[in-house]
N, C-alpha and C positions, 0 to 999 in steps of 0.2 A: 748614246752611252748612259751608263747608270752612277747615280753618286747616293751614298748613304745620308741618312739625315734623318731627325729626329721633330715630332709636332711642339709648339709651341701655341701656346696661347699669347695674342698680338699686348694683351695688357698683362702684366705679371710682373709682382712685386718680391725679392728675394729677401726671405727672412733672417735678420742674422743678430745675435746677442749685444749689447753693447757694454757690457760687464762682464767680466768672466767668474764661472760657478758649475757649480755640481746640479746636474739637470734631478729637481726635487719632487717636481707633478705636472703632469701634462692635462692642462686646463680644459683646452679646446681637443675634440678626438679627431685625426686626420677625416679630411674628407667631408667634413662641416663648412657649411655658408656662416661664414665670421662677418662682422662689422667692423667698419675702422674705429681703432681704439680698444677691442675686444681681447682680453689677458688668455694667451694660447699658449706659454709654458713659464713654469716658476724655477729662478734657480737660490742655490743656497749657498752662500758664501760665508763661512765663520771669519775670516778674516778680515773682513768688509765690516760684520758686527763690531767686533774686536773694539777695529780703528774708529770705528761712529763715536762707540763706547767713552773712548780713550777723549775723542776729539770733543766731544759733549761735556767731560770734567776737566778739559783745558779751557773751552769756553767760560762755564762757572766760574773757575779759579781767576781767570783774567778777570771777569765782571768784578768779581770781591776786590781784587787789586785795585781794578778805578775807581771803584766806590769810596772803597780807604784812602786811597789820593785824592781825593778830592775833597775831603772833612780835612784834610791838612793845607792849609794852604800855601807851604813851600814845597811843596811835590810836584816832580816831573811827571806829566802827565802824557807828555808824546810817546815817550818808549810805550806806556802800559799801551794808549790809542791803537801805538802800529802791530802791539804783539797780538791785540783783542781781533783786530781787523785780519789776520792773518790767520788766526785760528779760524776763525767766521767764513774765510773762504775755503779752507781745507773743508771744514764741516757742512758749506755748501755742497762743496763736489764730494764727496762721501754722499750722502745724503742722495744726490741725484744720482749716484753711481748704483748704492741699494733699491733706490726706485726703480731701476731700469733692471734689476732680478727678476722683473716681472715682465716677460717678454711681449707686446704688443702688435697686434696688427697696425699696419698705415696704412692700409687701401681695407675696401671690403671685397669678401669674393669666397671663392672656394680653398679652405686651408689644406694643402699640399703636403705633408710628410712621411710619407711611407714608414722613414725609418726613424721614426721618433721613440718607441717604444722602446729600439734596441739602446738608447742614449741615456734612459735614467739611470741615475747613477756617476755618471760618466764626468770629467770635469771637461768645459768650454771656454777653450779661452777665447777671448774678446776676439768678436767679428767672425766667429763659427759659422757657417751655412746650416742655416734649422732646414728649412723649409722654403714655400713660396705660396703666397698669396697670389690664387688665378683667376679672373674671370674671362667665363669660355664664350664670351660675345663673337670673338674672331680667331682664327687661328692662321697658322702660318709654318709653312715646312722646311726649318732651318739644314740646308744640305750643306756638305764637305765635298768641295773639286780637289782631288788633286793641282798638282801644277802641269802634269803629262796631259791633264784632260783641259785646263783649264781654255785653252787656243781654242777651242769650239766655242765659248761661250760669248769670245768678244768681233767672231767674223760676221755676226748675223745669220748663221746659215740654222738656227735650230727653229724648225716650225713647228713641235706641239712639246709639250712637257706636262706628265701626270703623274701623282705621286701610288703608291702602293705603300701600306702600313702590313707590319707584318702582324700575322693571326688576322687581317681580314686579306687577305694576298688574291683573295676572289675578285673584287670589285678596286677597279681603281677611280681617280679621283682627278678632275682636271681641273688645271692651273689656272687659273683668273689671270695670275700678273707674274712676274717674278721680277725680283732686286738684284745685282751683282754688286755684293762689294767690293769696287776697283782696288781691294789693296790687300795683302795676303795677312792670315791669321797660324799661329799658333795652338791656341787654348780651342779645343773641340764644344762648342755648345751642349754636350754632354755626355758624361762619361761613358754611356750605352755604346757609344760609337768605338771608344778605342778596346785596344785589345783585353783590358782588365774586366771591362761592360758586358765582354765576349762579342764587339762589334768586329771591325775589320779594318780600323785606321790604326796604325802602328803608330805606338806612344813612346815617348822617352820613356830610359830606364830608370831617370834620375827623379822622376817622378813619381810619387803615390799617390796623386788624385784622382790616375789617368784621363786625364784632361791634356796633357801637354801633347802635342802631336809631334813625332818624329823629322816633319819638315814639313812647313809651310805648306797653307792649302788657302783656295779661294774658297768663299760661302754665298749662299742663293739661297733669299728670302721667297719663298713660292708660295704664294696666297691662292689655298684651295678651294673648289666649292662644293659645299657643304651636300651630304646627299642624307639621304634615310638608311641606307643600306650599310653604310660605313660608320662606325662609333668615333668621334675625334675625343681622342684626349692628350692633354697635356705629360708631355714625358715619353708619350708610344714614336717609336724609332722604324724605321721601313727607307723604300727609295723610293728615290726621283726617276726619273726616266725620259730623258729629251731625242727626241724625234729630229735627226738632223736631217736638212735634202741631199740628194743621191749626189755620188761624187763617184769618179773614177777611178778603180782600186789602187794604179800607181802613185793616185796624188795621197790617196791615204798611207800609205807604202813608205813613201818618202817623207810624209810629216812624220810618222811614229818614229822613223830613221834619225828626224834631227832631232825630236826629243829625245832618244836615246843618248845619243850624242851630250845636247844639255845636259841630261842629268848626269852622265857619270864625268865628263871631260869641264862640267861648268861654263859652256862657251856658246 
């Protein structure tokens, strides 16, 4: 049987704002070798200024306050202390909040965003997905079992498994190892796969990231080996394809009969 899924690179770091702003200029150009720490998009936030602004002449004004309290020596000094100390932390986090308009790499590697260009302009609220920080040292073929298919995966009976990427569908690609994760997922490793991607895994409607899968699927991590003739990139979506041994057409007959069953009767 065949299950969709999509290349990943084994290290990759996902980019995401931690301020939110109006994306301003795009530092680093998609598809550049960044270094950790290296400034890859700037955003603008007037409202951010504003408050800095604001928080910066509440500062001053508190300092002059203690200062003048303190040339008198029957003045209460705690209230001004705790008001000083309060403004100082606001003005801290502001402060770091504007720093971080400047979006940074944390890893180094290949910088990832196809769709950056269509974003300027655009406002970002805090925790946005930009992009992803890749290095293509290793990769790895995140596939979608259904739950109908998923009973092959844990009888032992699959003896070869190779993937095919689609636009090289010429030459396929075998499996070093693969992963089962024993526990069912929701959220598709990438929207190519569901029906908005123009994949083939049916998504919730309630969804617009199309990432939410329609129901429950298992996943398989398949670690391929690398050839000359096949291009690996990060984000290219194609299938798996597992080689089960021969079985007797009634016993197959009768499995598909009880999945039936399960899936529409839940039993």
């Amino acid at each position: 049987f065949r299950a969709p899924g999509v290349m990943e690179a084994v290290q990759y770091v996902k980019v995401v704002n931690d301020a939110p702003g109006y994306v301003a200029e795009v530092l680093a150009p998609p598809g550049a070798e960044v270094k950790a720490g290296a400034p890859l998009v700037t955003l603008a936030n007037r409202e951010l200024e504003l408050e800095t602004e604001a928080a910066l002449a509440q500062r001053e004004e508190a300092m002059a306050m203690v200062r003048k309290a303190r040339q008198m020596e029957k003045a209460d000094l705690e209230p001004l202390l705790k008001r000083l100390e309060t403004v100082q932390t606001k003005l801290k986090d502001l402060m770091a909040q504007k720093e971080s308009l400047t979006v940074k790499a944390r890893e180094s590697g290949r910088w990832v965003a196809p769709k950056i260009t269509e974003l300027r302009g655009s406002w970002l609220p805090r925790g946005t997905f930009i992009g992803e920080i890749v290095n293509h040292g290793d990769f790895r073929f995140s596939a979608v079992v259904s739950q109908g298919e998923a009973s092959d995966l844990f009888t032992g009976r699959i003896e070869k498994a190779e993937v095919r990427l689609y636009g090289q569908s010429g030459t396929n690609l075998d499996v070093r190892d693969y992963q089962i994760i024993p526990f069912q997922h929701e959220k598709l490793p990438s929207a190519a796969l569901g029906w908005l991607g123009g994949g083939e895994v049916a998504i919730s409607t309630k969804d617009e990231t199309g990432r939410q899968a329609a129901e429950p699927f298992f996943q398989i991590y398949a670690h391929v080996i690398p050839t000359a003739e096949v291009l690996l990139f990060h984000g290219r979506s194609g299938k798996v394809r597992f080689t089960l041994d021969s079985k007797p057409l009634i016993f197959q007959w009768g499995r598909l009969f009880l999945q039936l069953l399960q899936k529409r009767y839940q039993i």
